[in-house]
N, C-alpha and C positions, 0 to 999 in steps of 0.2 A: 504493500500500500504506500504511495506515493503521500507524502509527510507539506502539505504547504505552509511555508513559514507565514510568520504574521508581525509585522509593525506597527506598532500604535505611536502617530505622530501628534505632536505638537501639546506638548507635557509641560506644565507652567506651575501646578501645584505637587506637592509631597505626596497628599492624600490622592490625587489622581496616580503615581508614579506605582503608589502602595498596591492601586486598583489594579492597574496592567501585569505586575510581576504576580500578584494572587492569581488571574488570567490565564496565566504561562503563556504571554509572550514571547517571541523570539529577538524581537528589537524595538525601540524607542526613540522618538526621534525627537531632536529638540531643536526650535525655531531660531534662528540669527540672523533674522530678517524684519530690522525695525516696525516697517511698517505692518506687519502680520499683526493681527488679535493674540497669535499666539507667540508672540514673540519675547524671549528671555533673555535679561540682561545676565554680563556674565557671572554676576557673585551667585547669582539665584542657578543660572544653570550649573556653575561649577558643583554650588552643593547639591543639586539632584543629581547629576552625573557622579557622583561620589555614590551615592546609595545604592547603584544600581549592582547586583548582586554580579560572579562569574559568571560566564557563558550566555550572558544576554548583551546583544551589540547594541553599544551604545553611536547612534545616528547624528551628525549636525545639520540641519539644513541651514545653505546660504544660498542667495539669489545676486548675482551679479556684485558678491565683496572685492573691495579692496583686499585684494593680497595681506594686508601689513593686516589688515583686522583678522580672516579666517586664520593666521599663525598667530596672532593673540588669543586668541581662543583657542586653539591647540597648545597652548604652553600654558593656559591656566587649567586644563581639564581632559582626563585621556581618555577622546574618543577614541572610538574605535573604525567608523568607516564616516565620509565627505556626503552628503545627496546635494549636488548641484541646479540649481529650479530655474538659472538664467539664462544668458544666452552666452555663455561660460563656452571656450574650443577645449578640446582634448588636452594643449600645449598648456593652459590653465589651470584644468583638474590636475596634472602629474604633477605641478610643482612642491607639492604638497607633503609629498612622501607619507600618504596615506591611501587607502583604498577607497576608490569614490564610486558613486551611483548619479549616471545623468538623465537626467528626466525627459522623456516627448511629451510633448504636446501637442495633443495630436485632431494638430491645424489640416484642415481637406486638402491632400494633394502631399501629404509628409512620405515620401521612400523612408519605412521603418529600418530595411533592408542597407540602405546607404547609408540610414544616422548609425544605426549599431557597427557597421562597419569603421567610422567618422569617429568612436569612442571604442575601439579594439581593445584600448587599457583599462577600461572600464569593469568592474564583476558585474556590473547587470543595468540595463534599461528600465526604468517607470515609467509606466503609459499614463497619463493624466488625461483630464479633458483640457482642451484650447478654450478660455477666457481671458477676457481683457486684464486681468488681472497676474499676476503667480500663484499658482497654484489652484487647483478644479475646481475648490470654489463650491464644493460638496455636486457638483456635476458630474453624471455619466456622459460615456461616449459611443460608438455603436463596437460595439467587442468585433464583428466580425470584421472588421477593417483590418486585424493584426494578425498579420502572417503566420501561417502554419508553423515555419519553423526560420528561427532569426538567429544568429553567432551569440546573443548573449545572452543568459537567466531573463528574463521577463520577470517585473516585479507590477503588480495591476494596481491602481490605486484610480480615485475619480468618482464620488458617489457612492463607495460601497456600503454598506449597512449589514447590521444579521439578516434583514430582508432579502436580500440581493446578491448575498456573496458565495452563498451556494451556487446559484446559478452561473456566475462568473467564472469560478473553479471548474466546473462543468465544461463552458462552452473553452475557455481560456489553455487550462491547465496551466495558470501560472508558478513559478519558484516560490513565490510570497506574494502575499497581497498587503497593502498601505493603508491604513486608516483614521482621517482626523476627525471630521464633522461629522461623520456620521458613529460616531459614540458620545458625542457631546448633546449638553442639553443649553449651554451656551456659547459664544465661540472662545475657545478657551480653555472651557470648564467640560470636564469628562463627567461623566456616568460610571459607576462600579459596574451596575445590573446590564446597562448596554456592551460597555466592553467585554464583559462575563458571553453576553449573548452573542456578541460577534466572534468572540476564539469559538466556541459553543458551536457554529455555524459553520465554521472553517474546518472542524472537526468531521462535522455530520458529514460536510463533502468530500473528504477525504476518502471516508470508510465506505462511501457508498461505487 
């Protein structure tokens, strides 16, 4: 039985952090992206990043940083892998001497095929949906748009919920699937019972 990981992003409080590792999560991803609702500054993220137990990857996301910031934030706290949500190139992500994840979005007309190719040093692609904004914006996108088989892990993100993420699994068979708003009850602010029901869901689809 084929195992799909699970990351619950954009983690701002203790008590949400508590939620996702009772969950059993596989990773955590934490905002570096001022203008996000969910975004943490770094004394707040260093100490959640501190708590987070072995063998769960600890995540940063940054959208379009200054260099000199994302290594400030790598010297105050040890992540563990980069997710990239800008319009970041390949020669970008590596500088970093960490393991990165770059995100599509996925604008009409996107060769999935030539971006994963475009990040070969990459461990895996996230499909988001394309909004004016960074990031899906709790939006879905049409799953069937993404190619049978691409050179990197596929990580799904864009809308999912426990409603919905069975079927994702299903039609997708992604490596991991992403989730921020749709376990929140604010933006922000997580749910226990939701995230409970989205690993709960991820589960179901696994074994079926």
């Amino acid at each position: 039985m084929a195992r799909t990981r699970v990351k619950i992003c954009g983690i701002t409080r203790p008590e949400d952090l508590q939620a996702v590792l009772a969950a059993g999560a596989d990773a955590i991803g934490f905002v570096f992206h001022p203008p996000s609702p969910r975004y943490v500054d770094r004394p707040l993220a260093a100490s959640l990043v501190r708590r987070v137990p072995p063998f769960v990857t600890r995540v940063g996301l940054f959208v379009n940083a200054d260099p000199a910031m994302v290594k400030a934030v790598l010297a105050a706290m040890p992540l563990d892998v980069l997710q990239f949500h800008g319009d970041e190139d390949a020669h970008y992500c590596e500088q970093f001497a960490r393991p990165y994840v770059k995100v599509a979005r996925m604008a009409p007309g996107l060769d999935l095929v030539e971006f994963a190719r475009a990040f070969a040093s990459a461990q895996g692609i996230l499909l988001d949906a394309h909004v004016e904004s960074y990031g899906g914006a709790g939006k879905t996108f049409d799953w069937s748009l993404i190619p049978g088989s691409l050179p990197l892990p596929v990580i799904l993100s864009g809308g999912l919920s426990a409603g919905n993420v069975g079927e994702a699994i299903r039609m997708v068979r992604p490596w991991a699937v992403d989730v921020s708003s749709g376990v929140e009850v604010a933006k922000g602010i997580k749910d226990a019972s939701m995230i409970a029901a989205f690993v709960a869901a991820v589960r179901s689809a696994d074994a079926r």
